[in-house]
ZATI-187874 format. One record per residue (C-alpha): y, z, x; residue number from 1. Coordinates in steps of 0.25 Angstrom, whole numbers. Each point is the difference from the previous one (the first is absolute). Example, Ala and Ser with C-alpha at 12.3 -4.5 7.8 and 13.67 -1.06 7.14 Angstrom:
residues 2
((-18; 31; 49); 1)
((14; -2; 6); 2)
end
This chain:
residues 445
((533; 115; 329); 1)
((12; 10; -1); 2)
((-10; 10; -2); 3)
((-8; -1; 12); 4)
((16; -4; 7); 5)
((2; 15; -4); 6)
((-13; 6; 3); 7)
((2; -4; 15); 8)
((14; 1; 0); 9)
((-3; 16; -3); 10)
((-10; 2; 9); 11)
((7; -8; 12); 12)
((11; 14; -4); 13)
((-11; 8; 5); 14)
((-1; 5; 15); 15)
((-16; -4; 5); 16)
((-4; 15; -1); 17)
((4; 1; -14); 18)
((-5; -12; -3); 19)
((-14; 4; 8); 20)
((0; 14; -7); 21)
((2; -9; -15); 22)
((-11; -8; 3); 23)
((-8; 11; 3); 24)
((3; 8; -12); 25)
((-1; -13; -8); 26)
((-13; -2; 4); 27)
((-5; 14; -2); 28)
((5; 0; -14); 29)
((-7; -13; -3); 30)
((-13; 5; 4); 31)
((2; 13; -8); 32)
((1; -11; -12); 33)
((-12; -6; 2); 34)
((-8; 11; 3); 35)
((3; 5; -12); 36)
((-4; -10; -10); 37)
((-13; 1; -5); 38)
((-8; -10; 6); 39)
((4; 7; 13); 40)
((-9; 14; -4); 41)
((-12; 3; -5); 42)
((5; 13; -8); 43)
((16; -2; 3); 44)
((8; 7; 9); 45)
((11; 9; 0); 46)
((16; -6; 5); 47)
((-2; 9; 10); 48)
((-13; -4; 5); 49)
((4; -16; -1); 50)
((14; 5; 8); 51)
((-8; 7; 10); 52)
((-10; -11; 2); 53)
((9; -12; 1); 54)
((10; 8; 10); 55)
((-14; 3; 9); 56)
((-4; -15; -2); 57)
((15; -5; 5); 58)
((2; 10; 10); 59)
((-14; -4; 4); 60)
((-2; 18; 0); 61)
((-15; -2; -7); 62)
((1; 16; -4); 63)
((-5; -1; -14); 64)
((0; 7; -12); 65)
((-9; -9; -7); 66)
((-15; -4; 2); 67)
((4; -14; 5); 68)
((-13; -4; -4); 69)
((-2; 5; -12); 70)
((11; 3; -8); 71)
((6; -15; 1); 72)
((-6; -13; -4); 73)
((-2; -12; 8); 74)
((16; -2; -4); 75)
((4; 12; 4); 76)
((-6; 0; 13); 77)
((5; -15; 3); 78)
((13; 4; -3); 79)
((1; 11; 8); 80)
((-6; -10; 14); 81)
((11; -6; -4); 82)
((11; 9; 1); 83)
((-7; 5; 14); 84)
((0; -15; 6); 85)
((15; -1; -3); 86)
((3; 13; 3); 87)
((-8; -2; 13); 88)
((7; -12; 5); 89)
((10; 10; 5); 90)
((15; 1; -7); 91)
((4; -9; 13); 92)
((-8; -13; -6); 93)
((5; 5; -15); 94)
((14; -1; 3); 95)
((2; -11; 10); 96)
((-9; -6; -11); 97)
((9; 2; -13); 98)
((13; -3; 10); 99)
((-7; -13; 2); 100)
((-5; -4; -12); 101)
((16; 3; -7); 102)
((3; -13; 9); 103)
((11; 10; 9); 104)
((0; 1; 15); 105)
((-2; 14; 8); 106)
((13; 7; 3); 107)
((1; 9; 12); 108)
((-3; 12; -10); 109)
((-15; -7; -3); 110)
((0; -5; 15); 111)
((0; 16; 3); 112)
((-9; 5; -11); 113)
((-11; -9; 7); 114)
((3; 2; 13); 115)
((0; 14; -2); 116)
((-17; 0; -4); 117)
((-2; -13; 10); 118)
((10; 0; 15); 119)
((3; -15; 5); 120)
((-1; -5; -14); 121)
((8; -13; -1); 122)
((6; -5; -12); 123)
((-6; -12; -2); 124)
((-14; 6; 3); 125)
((1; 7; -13); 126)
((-7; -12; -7); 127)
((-10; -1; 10); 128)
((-3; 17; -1); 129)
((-1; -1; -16); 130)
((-10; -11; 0); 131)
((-8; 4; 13); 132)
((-1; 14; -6); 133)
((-4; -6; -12); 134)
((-9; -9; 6); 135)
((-6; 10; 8); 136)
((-3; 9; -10); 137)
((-8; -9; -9); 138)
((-9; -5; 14); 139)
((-3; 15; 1); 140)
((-2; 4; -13); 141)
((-9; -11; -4); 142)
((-9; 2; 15); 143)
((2; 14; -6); 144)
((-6; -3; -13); 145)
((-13; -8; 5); 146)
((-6; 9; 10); 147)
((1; 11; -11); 148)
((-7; -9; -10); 149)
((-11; -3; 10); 150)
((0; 14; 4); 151)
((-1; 6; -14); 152)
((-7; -11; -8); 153)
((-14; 7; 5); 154)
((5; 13; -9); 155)
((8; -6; -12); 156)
((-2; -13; -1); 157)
((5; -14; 2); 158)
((11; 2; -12); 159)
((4; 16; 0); 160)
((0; 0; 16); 161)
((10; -13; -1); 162)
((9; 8; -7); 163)
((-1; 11; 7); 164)
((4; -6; 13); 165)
((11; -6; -4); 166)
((4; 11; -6); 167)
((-2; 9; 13); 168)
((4; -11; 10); 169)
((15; -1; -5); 170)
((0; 16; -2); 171)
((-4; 1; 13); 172)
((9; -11; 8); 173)
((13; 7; -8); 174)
((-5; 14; 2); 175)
((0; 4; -12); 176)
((-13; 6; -2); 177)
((-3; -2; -13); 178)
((-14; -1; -3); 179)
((-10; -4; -13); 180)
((-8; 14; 2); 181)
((4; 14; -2); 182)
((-5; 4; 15); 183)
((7; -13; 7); 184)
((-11; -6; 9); 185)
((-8; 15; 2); 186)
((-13; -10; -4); 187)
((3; -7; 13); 188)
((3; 11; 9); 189)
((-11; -5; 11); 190)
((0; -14; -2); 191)
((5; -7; 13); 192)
((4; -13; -8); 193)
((8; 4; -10); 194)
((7; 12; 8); 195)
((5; -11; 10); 196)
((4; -10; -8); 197)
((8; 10; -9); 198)
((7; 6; 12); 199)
((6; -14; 6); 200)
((4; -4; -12); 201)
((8; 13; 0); 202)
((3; -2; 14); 203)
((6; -14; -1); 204)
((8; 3; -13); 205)
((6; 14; 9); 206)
((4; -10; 11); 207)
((6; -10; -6); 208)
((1; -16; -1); 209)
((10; -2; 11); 210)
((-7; 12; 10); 211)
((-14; -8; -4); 212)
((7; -13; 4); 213)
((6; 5; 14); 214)
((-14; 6; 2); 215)
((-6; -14; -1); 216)
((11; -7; 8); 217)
((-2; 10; 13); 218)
((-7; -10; 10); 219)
((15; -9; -3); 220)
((10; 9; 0); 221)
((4; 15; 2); 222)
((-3; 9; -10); 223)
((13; 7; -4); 224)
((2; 16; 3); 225)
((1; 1; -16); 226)
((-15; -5; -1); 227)
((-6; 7; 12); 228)
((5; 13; -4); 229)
((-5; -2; -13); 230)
((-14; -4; 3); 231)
((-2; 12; 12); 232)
((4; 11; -10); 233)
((-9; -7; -10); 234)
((-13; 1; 9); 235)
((5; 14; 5); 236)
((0; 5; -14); 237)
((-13; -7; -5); 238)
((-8; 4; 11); 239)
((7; 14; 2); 240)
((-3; 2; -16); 241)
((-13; -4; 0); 242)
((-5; 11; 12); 243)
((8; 11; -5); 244)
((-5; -2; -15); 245)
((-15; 0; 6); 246)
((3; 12; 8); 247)
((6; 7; -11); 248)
((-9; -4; -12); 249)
((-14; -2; 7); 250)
((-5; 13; -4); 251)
((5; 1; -14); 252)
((-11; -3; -10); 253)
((10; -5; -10); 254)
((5; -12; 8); 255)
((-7; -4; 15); 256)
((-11; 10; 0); 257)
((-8; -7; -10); 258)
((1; -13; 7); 259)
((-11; -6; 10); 260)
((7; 0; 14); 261)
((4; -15; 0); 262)
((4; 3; -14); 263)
((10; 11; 4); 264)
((6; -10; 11); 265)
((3; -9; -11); 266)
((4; 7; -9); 267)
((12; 6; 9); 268)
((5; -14; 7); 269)
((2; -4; -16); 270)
((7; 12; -5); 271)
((9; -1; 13); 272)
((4; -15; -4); 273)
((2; 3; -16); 274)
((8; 15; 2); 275)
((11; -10; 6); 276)
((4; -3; -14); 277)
((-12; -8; -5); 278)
((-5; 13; -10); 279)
((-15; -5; 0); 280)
((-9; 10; 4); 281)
((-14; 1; 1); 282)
((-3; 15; -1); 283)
((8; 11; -7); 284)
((13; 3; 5); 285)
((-1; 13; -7); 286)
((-12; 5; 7); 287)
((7; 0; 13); 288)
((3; 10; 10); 289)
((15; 6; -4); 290)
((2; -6; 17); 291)
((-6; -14; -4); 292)
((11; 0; -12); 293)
((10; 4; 9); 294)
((-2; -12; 10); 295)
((-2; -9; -11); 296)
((12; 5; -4); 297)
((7; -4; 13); 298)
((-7; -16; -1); 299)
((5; -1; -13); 300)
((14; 3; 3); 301)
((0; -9; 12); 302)
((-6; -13; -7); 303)
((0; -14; 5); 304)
((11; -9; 3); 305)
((13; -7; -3); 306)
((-1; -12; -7); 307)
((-13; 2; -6); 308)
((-6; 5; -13); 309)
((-4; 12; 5); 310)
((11; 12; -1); 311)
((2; 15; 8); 312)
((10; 1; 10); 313)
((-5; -10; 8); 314)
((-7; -1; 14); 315)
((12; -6; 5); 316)
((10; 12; -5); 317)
((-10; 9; 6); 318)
((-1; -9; 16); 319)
((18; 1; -1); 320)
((-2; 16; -1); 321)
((-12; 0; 10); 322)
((8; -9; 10); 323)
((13; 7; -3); 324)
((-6; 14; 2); 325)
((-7; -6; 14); 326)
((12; -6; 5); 327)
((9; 13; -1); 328)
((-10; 9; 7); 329)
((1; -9; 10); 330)
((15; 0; 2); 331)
((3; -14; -5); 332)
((12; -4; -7); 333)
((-6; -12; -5); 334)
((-12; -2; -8); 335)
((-10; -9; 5); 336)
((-15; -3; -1); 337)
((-8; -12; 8); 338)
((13; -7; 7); 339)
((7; 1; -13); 340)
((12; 6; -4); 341)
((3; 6; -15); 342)
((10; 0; -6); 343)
((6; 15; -1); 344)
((3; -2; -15); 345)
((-14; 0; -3); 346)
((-2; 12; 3); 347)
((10; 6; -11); 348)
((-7; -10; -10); 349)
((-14; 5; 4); 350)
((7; 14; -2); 351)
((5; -1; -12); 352)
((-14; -7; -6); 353)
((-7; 12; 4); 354)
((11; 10; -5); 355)
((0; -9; -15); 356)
((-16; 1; -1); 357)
((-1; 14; 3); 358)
((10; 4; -9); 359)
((-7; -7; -12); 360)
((-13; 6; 4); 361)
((7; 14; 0); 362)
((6; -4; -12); 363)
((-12; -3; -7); 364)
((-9; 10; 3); 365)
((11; 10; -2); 366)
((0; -5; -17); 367)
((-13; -2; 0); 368)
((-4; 14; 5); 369)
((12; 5; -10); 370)
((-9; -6; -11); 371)
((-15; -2; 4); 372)
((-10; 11; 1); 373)
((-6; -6; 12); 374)
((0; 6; 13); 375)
((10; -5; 12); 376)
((-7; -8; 9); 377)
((-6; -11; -12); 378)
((13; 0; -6); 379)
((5; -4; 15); 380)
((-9; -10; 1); 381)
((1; -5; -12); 382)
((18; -2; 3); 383)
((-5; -6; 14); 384)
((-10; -11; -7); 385)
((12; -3; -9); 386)
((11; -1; 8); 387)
((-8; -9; 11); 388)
((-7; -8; -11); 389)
((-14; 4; 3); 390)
((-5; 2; -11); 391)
((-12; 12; 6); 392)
((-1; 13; -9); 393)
((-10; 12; 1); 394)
((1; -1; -15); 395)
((11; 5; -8); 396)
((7; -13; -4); 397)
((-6; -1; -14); 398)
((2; 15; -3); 399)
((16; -1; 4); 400)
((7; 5; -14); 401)
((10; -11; -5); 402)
((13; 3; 7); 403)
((-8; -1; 15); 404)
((-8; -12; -2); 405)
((18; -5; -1); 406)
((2; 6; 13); 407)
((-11; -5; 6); 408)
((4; -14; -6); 409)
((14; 2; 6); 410)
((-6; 5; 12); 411)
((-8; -13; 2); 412)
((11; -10; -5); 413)
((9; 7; 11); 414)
((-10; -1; 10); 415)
((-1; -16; -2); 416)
((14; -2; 0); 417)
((7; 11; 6); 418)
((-1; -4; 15); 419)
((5; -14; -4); 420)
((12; 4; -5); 421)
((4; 11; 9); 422)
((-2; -10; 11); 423)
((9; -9; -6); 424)
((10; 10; -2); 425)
((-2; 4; 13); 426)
((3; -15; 7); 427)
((9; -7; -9); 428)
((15; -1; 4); 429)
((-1; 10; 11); 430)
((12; 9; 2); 431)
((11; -8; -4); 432)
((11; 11; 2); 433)
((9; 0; 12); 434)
((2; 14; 0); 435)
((-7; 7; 11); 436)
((1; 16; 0); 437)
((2; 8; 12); 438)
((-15; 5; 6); 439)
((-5; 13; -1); 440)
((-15; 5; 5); 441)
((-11; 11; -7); 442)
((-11; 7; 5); 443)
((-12; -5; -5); 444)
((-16; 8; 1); 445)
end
């Protein structure tokens, strides 16, 4: 009883972005155990490997250095759906979660940690958001899961095509885009079925539980600004993916070309919904067009949106720049959109995202092109995929010597959890000083 009077005592010492980040590292360390004991591989892996693997599972990344099929057991593989559906629930569900679960109420601090990922968020809604999402992810995942058995049972069997597809329905819903075979779902590159069902399980877990539920609730009440600008950028990118992909890729023989013409359409709708940090793929990102890599590049780094288990910058972040940049060409003082007035400090914290992300991309390709034989533009991609959690790869992650597959774990860890806390830091307290210093202009462009 004192012990666990300590234990919670301690961690009550911790502001909720540390103790986020620890639960994260925690977990990540955890899984790095279990994967390497011996019931977890069919030869053993390195530390290494099991670090790398369980930082991709948490940070529900997918970019793999192992054959997930292969080279772990059944164990192995349970273990690491595991470490994606927690890490999938989002770090707002995991740390709202342990706050609860120590019996302690939410301060103002925790208040703007979760109001940060989700605007209007009440305190005492914060139960309701953990069990919905909860909830709501379990509805999905199982739907998820049956339509995939039926769909694959014809090819695998009643058994082997049960496990595959809840397997592949919880990667899918957290976008994490790990998968059971070595080319992810190439064998299902034309099937209608499987390709739909794959992409809205992605699509709903990018949204999000409370977007989902706003969605639903349309006819009753107004949508928020928060929800609508999130789901017009969503179908902007998906369809605006999807045509620039075809138009790009349908005369390569390596991706689209091969395909019949109603396999090409497919084929680029469901690369345009996974690039957003889902990481499947269902043809070979490395046969692409150096400009296909480049746009997919872009996708990636956008992502999905707040308060969801996807990552990137987020479509949000991205519709405050779009609106901000709008809004001064027009010669408005005020940022609005729709009959809806933003908040101007938005705009600093959309800023400030976007200036963290593209440093750690910099960052990282700079180190990995400092060690790696690889040209630029795979070592770029293979940053952005970690950074936005993506998990998509023209196939140089398992050929990374040891010192890159670290920064590439550091690189997706950041990605997870950097935006978090930087938007903590960037709305709790506020400016407390008093001090106001005299006003001074620059020239800009």
């Amino acid at each position: 009883m004192r012990l666990a009077y300590q234990i919670r005592t301690k961690l009550e010492s911790f502001s909720p972005a540390q103790l986020a980040v620890l639960s994260f590292l925690l977990l990540i360390l955890s899984g790095t155990g279990l994967l390497l004991l011996p019931s977890s591989s069919s030869s053993g892996v390195s530390v290494i490997d099991a670090l790398f693997t369980s930082t991709s599972a948490v940070c529900v990344t997918g970019l793999a250095v192992l054959d997930t099929g292969t080279d772990f057991t059944r164990f192995g593989q349970l273990s690491i759906l595991t470490l994606i559906q927690l890490g999938g629930l989002g770090m707002m569900v995991w740390s709202g979660g342990v706050l609860f679960m120590l019996g302690g109420s939410l301060g103002l601090r925790e208040r703007v940690l979760l109001s940060a990922q989700v605007p209007r968020l009440e305190l005492s809604q914060m139960k309701f958001l953990i069990r919905g999402t909860v909830g709501f992810t379990i509805v999905v995942e199982i739907t998820g899961a049956l339509l995939l058995w039926m769909l694959w049972t014809p090819r695998l069997g009643y058994f082997e095509a049960a496990y595959a597809a809840v397997f592949h329905s919880v990667s899918a819903f957290c976008n994490a885009g790990f998968s059971l075979w070595s080319d992810s779902l190439s064998a299902d590159v034309e099937h209608a079925g499987v390709n739909l069902v794959v992409a809205v399980l992605i699509i709903l877990g990018g949204l999000g539980y409370l977007i989902v539920l706003e969605l639903s609730q349309r006819k009753r009440k107004r949508m928020s600004l928060h929800s609508r600008l999130a789901l017009s950028v969503t179908g902007i990118l998906i369809v605006s993916g999807a045509i620039l992909f075809y138009l790009l890729e349908h005369d390569n023989s390596g991706t689209l070309a091969a395909l019949s013409p109603a396999g090409r359409v497919i084929a680029s709708v469901f690369q345009s919904v996974t690039t957003r940090t889902a990481g499947f793929n269902t043809i070979d990102i490395g046969s692409c067009h150096p400009s296909t890599q480049q746009v997919l590049m872009l996708f990636m780094f956008v992502g999905a949106c707040p308060g969801s288990t996807a990552g990137g910058l987020k479509v949000t972040t991205v519709a405050v720049l779009l609106v901000a940049t709008w809004n001064y060409l027009q010669g408005k003082r005020e940022m609005s959109i729709w009959e809806r007035r933003l908040p101007s400090e938005r705009v600093i914290q959309a800023l400030a995202l976007l200036g963290l992300m593209l440093f750690f991309v910099w960052l990282g390709t700079v180190i990995l092109s400092c060690r790696e034989p690889f040209g630029l533009g795979p070592l770029l991609f293979e940053a952005v995929s970690a950074v936005a959690t993506v998990g998509l790869s023209t196939g140089i992650t398992a050929k990374l010597s040891l010192f890159s597959k670290l920064v590439v774990c550091l690189l997706m860890f950041v990605g997870r959890v950097g935006p978090l806390t930087l938007a903590l830091a960037l709305t709790s307290g506020g400016d407390r000083s008093r001090i106001r210093y005299v006003k001074e202009d620059i020239g800009l462009g």
